[in-house]
N, CA and C atoms of all chains as a GROMACS GRO file, in nm:
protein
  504
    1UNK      N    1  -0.992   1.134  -6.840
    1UNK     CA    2  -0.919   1.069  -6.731
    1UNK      C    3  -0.861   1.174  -6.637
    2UNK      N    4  -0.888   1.149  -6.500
    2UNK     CA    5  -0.830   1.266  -6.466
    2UNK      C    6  -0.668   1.286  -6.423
    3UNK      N    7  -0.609   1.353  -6.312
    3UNK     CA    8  -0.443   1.301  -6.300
    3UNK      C    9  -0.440   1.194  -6.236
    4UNK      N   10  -0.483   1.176  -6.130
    4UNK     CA   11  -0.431   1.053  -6.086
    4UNK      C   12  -0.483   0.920  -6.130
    5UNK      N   13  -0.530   0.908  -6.229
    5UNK     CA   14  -0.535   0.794  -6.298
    5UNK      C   15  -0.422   0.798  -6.420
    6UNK      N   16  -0.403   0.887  -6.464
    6UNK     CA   17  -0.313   0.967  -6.544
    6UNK      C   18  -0.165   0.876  -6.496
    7UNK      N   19  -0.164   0.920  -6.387
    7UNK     CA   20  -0.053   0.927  -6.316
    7UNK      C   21  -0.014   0.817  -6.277
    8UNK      N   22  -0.068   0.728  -6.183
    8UNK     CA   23  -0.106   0.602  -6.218
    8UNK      C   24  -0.051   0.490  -6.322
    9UNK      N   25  -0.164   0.579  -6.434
    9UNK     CA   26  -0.108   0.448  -6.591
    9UNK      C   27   0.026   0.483  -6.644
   10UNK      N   28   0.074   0.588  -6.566
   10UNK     CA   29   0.210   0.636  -6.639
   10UNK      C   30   0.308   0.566  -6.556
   11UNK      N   31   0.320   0.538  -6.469
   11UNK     CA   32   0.381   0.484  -6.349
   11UNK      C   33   0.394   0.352  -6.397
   12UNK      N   34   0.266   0.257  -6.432
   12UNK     CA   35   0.272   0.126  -6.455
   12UNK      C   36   0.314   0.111  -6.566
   13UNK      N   37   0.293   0.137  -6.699
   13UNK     CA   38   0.406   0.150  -6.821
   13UNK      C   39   0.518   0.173  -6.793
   14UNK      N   40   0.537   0.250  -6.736
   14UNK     CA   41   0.686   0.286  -6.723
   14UNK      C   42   0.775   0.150  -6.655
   15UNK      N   43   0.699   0.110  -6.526
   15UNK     CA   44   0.727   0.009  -6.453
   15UNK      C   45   0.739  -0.135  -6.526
   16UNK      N   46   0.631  -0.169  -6.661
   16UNK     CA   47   0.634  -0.256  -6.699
   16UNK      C   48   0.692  -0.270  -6.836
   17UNK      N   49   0.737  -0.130  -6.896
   17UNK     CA   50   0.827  -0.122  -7.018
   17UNK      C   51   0.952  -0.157  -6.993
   18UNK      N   52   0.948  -0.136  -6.878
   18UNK     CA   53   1.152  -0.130  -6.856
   18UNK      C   54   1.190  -0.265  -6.866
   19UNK      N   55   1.120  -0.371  -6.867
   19UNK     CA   56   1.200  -0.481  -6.825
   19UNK      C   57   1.209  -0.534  -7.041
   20UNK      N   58   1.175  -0.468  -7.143
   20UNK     CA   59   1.142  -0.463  -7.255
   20UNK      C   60   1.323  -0.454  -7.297
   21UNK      N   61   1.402  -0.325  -7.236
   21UNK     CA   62   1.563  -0.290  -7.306
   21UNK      C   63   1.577  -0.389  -7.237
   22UNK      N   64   1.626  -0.468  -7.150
   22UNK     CA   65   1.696  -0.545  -7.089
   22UNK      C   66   1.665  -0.691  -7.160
   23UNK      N   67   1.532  -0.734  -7.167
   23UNK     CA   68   1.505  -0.823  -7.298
   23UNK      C   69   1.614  -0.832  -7.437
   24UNK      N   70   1.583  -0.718  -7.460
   24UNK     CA   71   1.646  -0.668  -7.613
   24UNK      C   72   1.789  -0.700  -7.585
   25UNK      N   73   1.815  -0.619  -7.458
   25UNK     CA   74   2.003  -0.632  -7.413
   25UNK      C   75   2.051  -0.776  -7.401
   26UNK      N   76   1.984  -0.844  -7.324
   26UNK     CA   77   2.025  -0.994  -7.344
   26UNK      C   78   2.019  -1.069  -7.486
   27UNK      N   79   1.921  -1.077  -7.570
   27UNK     CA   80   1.882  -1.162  -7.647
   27UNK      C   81   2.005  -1.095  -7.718
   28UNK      N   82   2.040  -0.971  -7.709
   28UNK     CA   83   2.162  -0.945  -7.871
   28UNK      C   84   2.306  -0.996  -7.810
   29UNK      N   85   2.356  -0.982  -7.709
   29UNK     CA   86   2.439  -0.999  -7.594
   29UNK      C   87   2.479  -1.126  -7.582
   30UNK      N   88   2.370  -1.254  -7.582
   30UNK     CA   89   2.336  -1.376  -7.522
   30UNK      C   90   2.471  -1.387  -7.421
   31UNK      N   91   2.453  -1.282  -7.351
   31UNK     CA   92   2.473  -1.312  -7.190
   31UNK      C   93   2.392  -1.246  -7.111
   32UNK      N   94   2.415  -1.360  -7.002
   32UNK     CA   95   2.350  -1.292  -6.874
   32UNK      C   96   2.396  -1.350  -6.739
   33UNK      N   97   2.506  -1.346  -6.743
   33UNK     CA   98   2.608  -1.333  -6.649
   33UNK      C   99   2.564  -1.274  -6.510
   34UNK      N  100   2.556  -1.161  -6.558
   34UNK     CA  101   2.546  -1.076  -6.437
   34UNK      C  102   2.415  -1.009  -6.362
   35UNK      N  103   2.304  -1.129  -6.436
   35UNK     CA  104   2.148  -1.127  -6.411
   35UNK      C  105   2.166  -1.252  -6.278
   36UNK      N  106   2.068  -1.177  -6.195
   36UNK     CA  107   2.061  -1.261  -6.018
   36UNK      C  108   1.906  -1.388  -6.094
   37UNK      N  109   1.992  -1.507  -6.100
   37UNK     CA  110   1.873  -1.561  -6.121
   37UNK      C  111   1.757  -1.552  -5.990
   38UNK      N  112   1.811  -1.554  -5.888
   38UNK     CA  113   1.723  -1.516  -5.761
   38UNK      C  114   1.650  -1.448  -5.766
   39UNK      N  115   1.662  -1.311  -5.848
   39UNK     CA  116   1.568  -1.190  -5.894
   39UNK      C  117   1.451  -1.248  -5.956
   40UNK      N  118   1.531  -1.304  -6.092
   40UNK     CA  119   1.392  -1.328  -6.201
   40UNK      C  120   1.345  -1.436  -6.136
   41UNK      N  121   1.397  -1.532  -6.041
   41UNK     CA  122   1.253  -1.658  -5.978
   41UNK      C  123   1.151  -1.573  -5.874
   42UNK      N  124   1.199  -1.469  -5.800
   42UNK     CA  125   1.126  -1.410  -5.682
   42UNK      C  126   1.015  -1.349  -5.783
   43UNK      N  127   1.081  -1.220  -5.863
   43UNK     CA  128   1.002  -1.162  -5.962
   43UNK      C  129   0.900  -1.244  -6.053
   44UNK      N  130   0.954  -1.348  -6.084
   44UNK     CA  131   0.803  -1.420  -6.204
   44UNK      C  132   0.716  -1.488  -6.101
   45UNK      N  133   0.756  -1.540  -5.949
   45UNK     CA  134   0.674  -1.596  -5.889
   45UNK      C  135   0.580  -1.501  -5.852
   46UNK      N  136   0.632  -1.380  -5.802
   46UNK     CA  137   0.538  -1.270  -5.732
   46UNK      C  138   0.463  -1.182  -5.863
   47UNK      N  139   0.479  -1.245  -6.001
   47UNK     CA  140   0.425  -1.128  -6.069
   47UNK      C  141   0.240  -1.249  -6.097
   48UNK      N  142   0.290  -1.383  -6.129
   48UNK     CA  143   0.183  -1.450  -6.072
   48UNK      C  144   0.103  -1.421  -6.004
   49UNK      N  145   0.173  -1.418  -5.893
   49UNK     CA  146   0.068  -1.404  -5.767
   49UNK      C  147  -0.070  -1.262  -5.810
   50UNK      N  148   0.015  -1.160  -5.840
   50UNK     CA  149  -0.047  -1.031  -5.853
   50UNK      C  150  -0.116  -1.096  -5.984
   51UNK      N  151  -0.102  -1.129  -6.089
   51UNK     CA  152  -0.175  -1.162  -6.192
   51UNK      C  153  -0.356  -1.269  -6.123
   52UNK      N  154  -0.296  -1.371  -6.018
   52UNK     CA  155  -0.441  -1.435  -5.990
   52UNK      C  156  -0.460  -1.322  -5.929
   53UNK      N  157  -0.444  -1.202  -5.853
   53UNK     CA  158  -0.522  -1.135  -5.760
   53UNK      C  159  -0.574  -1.038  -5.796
   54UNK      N  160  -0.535  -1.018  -5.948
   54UNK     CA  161  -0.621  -0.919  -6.037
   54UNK      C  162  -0.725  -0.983  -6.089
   55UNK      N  163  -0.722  -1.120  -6.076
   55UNK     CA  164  -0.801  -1.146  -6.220
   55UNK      C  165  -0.924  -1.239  -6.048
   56UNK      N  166  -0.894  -1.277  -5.953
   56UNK     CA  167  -1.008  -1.288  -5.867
   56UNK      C  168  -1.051  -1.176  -5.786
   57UNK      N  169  -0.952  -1.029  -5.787
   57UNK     CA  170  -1.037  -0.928  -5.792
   57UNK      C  171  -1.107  -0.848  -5.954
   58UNK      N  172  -1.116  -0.927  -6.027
   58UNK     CA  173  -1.152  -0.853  -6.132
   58UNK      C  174  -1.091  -0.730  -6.153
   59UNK      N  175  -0.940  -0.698  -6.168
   59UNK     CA  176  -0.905  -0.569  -6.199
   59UNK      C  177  -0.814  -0.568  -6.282
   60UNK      N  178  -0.894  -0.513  -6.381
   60UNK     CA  179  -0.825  -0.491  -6.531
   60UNK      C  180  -0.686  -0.403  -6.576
   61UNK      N  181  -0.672  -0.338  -6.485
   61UNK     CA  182  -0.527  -0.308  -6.520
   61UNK      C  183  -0.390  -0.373  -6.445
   62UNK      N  184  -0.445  -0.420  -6.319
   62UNK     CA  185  -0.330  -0.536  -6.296
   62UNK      C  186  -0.326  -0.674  -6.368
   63UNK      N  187  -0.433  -0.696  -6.407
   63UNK     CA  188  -0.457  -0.812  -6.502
   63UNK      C  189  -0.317  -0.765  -6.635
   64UNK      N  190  -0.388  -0.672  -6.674
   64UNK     CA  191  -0.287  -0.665  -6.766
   64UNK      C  192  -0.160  -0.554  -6.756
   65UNK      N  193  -0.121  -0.514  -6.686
   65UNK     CA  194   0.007  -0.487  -6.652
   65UNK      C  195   0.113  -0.584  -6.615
   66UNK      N  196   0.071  -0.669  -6.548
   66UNK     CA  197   0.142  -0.804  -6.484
   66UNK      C  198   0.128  -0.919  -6.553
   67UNK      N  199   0.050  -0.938  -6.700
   67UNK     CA  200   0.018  -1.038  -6.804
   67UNK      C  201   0.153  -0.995  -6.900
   68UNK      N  202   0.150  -0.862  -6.873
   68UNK     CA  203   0.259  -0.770  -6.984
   68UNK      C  204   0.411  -0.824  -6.929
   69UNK      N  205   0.371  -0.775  -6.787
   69UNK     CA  206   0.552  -0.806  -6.689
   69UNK      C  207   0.557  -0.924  -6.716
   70UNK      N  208   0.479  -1.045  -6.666
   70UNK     CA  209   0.491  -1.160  -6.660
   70UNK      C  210   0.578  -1.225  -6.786
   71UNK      N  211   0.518  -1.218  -6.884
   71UNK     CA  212   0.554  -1.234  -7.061
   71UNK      C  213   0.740  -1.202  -7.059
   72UNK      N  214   0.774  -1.064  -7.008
   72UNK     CA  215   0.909  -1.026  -7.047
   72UNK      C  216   0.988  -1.047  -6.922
   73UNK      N  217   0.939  -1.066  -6.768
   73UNK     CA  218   1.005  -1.151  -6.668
   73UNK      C  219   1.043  -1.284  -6.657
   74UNK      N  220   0.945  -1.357  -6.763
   74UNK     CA  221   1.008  -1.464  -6.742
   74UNK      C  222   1.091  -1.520  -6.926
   75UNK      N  223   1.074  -1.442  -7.012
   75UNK     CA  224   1.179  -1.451  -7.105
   75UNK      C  225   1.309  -1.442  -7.007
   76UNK      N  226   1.345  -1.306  -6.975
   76UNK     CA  227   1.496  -1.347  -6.894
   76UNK      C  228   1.501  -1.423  -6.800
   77UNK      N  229   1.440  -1.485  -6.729
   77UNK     CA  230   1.441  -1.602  -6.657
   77UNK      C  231   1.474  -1.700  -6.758
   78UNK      N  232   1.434  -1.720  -6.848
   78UNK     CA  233   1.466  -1.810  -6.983
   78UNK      C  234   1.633  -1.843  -6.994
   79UNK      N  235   1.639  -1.668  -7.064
   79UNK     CA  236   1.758  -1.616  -7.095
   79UNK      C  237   1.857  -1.659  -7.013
   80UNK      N  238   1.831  -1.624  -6.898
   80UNK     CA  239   1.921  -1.632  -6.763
   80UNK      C  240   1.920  -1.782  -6.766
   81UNK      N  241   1.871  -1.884  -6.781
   81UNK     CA  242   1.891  -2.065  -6.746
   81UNK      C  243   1.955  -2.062  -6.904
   82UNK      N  244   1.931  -2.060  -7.058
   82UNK     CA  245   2.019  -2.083  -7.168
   82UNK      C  246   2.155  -2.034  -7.178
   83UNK      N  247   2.153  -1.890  -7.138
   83UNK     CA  248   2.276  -1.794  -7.183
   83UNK      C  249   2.355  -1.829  -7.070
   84UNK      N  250   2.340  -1.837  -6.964
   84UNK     CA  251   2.447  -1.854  -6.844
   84UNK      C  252   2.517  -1.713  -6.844
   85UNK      N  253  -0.632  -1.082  -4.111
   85UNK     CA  254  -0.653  -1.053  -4.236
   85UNK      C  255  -0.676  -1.153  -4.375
   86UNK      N  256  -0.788  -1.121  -4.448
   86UNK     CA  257  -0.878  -1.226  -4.546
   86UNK      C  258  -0.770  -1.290  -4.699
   87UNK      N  259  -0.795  -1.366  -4.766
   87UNK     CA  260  -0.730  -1.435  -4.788
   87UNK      C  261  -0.647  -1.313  -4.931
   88UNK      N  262  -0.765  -1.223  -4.967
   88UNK     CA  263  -0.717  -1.165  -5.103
   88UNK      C  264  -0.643  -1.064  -5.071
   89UNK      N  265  -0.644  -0.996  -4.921
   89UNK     CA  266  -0.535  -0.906  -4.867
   89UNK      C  267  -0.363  -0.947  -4.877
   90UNK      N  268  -0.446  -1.068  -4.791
   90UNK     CA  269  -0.258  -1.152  -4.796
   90UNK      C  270  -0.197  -1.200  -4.908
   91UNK      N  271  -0.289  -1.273  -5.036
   91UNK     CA  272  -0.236  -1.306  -5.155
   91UNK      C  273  -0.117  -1.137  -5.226
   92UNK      N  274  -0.212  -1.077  -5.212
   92UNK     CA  275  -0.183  -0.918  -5.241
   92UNK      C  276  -0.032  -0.885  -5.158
   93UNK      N  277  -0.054  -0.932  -5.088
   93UNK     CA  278   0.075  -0.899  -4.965
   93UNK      C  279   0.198  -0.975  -4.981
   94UNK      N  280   0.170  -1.077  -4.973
   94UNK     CA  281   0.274  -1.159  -5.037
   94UNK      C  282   0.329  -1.156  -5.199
   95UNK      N  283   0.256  -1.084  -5.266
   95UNK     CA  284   0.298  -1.114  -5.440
   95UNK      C  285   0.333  -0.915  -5.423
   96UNK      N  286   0.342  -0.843  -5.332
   96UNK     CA  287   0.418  -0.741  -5.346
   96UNK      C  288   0.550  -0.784  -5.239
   97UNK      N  289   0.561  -0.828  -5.188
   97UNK     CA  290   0.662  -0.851  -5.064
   97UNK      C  291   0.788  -0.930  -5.217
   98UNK      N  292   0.727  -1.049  -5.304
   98UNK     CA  293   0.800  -1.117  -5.346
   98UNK      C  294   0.878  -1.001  -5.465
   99UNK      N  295   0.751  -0.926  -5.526
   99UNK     CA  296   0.761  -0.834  -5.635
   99UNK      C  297   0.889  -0.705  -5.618
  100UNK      N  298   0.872  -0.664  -5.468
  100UNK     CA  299   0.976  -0.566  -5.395
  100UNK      C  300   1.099  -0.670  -5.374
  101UNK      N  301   1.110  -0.733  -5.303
  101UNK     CA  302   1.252  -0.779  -5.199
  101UNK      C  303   1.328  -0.868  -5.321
  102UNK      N  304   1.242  -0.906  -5.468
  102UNK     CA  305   1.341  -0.992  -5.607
  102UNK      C  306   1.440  -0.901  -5.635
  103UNK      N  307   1.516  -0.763  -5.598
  103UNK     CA  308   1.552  -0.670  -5.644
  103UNK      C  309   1.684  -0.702  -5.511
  104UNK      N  310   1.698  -0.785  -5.426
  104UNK     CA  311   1.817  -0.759  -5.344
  104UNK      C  312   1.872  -0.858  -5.338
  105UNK      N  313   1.840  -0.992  -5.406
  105UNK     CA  314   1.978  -1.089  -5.477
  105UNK      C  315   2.055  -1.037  -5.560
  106UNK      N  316   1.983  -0.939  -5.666
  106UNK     CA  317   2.045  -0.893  -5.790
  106UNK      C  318   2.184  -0.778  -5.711
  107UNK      N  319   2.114  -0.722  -5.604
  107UNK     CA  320   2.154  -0.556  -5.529
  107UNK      C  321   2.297  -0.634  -5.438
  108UNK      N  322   2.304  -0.777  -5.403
  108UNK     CA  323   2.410  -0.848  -5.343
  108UNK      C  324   2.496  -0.899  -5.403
  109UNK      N  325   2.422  -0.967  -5.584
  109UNK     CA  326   2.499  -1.022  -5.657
  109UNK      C  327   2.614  -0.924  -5.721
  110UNK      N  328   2.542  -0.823  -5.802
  110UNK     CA  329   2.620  -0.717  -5.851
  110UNK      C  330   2.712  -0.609  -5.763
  111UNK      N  331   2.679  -0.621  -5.610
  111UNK     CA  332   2.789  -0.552  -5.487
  111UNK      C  333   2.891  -0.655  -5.563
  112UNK      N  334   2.878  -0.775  -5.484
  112UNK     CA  335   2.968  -0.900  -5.496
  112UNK      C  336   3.070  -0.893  -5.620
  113UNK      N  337   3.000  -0.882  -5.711
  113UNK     CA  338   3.088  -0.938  -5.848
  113UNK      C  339   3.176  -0.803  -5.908
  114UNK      N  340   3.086  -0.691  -5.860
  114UNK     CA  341   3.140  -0.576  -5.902
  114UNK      C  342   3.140  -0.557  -6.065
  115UNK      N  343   3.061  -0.583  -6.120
  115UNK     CA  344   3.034  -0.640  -6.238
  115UNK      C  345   2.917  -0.626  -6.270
  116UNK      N  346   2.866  -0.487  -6.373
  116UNK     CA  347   2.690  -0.445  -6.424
  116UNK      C  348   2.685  -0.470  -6.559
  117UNK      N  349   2.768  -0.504  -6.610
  117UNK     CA  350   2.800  -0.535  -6.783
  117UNK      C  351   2.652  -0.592  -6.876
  118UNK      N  352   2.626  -0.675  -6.783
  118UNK     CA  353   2.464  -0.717  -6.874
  118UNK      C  354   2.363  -0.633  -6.822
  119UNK      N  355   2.378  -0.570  -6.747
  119UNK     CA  356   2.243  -0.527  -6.692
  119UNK      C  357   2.220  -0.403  -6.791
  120UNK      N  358   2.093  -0.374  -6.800
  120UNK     CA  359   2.051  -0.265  -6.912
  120UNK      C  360   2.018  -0.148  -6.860
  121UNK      N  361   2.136  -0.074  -6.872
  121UNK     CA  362   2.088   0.109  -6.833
  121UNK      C  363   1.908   0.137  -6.854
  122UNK      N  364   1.891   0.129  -6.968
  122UNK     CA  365   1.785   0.140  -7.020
  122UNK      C  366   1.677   0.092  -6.887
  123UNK      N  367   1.683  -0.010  -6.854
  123UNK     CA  368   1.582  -0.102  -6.763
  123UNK      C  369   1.550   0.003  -6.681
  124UNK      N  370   1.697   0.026  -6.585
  124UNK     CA  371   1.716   0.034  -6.469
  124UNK      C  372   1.653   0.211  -6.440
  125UNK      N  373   1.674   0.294  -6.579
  125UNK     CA  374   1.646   0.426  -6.598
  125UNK      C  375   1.467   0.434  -6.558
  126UNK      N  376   1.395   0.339  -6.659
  126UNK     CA  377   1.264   0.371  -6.644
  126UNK      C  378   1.229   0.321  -6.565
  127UNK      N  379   1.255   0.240  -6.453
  127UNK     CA  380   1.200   0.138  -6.375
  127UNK      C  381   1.227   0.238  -6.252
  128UNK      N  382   1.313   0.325  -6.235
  128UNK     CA  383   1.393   0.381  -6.116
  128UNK      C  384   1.222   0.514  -6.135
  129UNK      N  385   1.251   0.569  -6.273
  129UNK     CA  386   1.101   0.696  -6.293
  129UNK      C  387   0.981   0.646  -6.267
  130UNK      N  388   0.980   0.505  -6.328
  130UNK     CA  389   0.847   0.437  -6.285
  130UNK      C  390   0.769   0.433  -6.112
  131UNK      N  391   0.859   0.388  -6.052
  131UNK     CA  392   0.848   0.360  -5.900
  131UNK      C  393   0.870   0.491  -5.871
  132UNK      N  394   0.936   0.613  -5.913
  132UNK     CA  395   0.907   0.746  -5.855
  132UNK      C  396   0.799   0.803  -5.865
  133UNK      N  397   0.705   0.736  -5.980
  133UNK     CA  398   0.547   0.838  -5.990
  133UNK      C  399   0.477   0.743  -5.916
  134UNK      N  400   0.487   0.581  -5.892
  134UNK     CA  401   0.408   0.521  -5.814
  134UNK      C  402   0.372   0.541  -5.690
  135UNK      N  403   0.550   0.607  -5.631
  135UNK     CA  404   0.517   0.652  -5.499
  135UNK      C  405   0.488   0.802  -5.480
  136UNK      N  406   0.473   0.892  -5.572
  136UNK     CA  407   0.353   1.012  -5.574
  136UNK      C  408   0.256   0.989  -5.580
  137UNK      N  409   0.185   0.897  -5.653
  137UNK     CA  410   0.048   0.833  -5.678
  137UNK      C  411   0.031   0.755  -5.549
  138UNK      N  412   0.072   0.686  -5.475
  138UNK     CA  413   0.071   0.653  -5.376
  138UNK      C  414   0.054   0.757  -5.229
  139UNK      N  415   0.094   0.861  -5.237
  139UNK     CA  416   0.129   0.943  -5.114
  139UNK      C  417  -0.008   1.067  -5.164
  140UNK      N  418   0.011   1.094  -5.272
  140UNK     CA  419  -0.162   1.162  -5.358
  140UNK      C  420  -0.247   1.111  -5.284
  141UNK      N  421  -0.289   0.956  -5.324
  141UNK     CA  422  -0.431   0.879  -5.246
  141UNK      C  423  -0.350   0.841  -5.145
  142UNK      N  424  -0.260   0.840  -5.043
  142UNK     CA  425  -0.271   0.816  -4.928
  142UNK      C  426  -0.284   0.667  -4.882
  143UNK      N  427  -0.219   0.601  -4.996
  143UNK     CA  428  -0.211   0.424  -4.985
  143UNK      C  429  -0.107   0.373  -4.954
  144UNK      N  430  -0.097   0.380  -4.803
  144UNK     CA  431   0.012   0.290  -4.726
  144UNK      C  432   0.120   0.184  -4.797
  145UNK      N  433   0.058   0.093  -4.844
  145UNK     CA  434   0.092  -0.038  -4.867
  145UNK      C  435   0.184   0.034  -4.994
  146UNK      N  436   0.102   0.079  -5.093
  146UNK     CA  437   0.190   0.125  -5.251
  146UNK      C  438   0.317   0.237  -5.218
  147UNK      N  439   0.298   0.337  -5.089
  147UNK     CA  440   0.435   0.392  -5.108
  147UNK      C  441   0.496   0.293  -4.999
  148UNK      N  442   0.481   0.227  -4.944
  148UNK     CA  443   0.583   0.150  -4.828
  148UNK      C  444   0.650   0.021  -4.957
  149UNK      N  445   0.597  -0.055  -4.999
  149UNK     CA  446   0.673  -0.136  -5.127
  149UNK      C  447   0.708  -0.070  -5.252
  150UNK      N  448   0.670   0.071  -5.259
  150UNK     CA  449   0.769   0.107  -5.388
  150UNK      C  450   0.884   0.213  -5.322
  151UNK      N  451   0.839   0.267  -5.184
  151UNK     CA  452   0.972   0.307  -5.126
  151UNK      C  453   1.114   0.212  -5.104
  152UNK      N  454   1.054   0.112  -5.050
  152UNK     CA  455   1.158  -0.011  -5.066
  152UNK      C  456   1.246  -0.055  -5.197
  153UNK      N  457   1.120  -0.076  -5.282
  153UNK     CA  458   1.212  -0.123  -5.440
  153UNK      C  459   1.268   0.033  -5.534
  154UNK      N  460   1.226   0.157  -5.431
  154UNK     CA  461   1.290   0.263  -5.520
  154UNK      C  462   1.469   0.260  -5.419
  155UNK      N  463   1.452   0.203  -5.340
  155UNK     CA  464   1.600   0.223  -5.293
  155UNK      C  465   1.650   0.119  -5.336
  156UNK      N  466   1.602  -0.027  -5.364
  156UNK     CA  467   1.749  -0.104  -5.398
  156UNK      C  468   1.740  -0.074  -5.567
  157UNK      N  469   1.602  -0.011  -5.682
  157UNK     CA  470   1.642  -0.028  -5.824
  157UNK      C  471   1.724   0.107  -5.804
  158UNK      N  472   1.701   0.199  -5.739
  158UNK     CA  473   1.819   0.313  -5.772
  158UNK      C  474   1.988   0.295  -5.729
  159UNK      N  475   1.966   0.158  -5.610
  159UNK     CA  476   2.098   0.072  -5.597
  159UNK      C  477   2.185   0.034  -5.708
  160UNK      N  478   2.104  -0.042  -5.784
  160UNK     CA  479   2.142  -0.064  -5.897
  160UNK      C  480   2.144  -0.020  -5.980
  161UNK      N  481   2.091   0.110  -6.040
  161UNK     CA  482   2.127   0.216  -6.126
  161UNK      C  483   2.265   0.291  -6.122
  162UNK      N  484   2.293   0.334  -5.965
  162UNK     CA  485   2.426   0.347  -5.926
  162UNK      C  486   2.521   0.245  -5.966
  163UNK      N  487   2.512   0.131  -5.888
  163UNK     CA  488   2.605  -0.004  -5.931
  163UNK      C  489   2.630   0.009  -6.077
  164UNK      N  490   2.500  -0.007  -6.204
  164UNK     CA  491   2.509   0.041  -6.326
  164UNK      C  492   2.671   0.121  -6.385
  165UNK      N  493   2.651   0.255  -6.324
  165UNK     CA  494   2.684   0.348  -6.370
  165UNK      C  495   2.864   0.349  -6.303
  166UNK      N  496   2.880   0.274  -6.176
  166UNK     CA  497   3.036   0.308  -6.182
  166UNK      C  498   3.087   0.176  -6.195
  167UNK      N  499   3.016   0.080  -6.180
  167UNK     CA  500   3.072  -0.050  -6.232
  167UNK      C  501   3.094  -0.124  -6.326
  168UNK      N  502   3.030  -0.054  -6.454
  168UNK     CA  503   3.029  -0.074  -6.587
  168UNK      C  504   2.980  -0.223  -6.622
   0.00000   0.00000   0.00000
């Protein structure tokens, strides 16, 4: 692989791990107070979007980078409507 | 412009700008208590190699929407850090 693919897949892990502590932080917490539900509706709608536009451009790493986000964006969207 | 440009356009527009209810809510409340250091740490490194990888290949669109969401998630990394 060379760097900038490198570079790249490091970028999108990184981008799509993070929303993983904040998961963890709520569910032990069960608050989420101070989560913008506005965020997580903009965010799970637009991670959709990118999910059909990987998968009717056939491209396998937004397919699954944004299958990954999608999964732990909309748990706290969850979180955020139970926990208040 | 064709329909898979704009799908693309719109599910980064939604993906970038979900980050400035949260960047108004948490000004507002003055209050970062749920939000997860953790998140906000890799998500802030994440969008910093996207937009090297971006400015590397010379792709408009990827550093102009991760320049955007690197200023309001590092907003909130700040907010994070003195607002507790």
């Amino acid at each position: 692989m060379d760097f900038l693919n490198m570079l790249g897949l490091i970028a999108g892990v990184l981008t799509t791990a993070a929303f993983l502590p904040q998961v963890v932080k709520t569910w032990r917490s069960r608050s989420a107070k101070d989560l913008s539900l506005g965020m997580f509706l903009m965010f799970v709608v637009g991670v959709v979007l990118w999910l059909v536009y990987g998968i009717l451009t056939n491209n396998i790493p937004i397919i699954f980078t944004n299958g990954l986000t999608l999964t732990l964006a909309s748990t706290l969207l969850y979180f955020k409507l139970v926990f208040k």
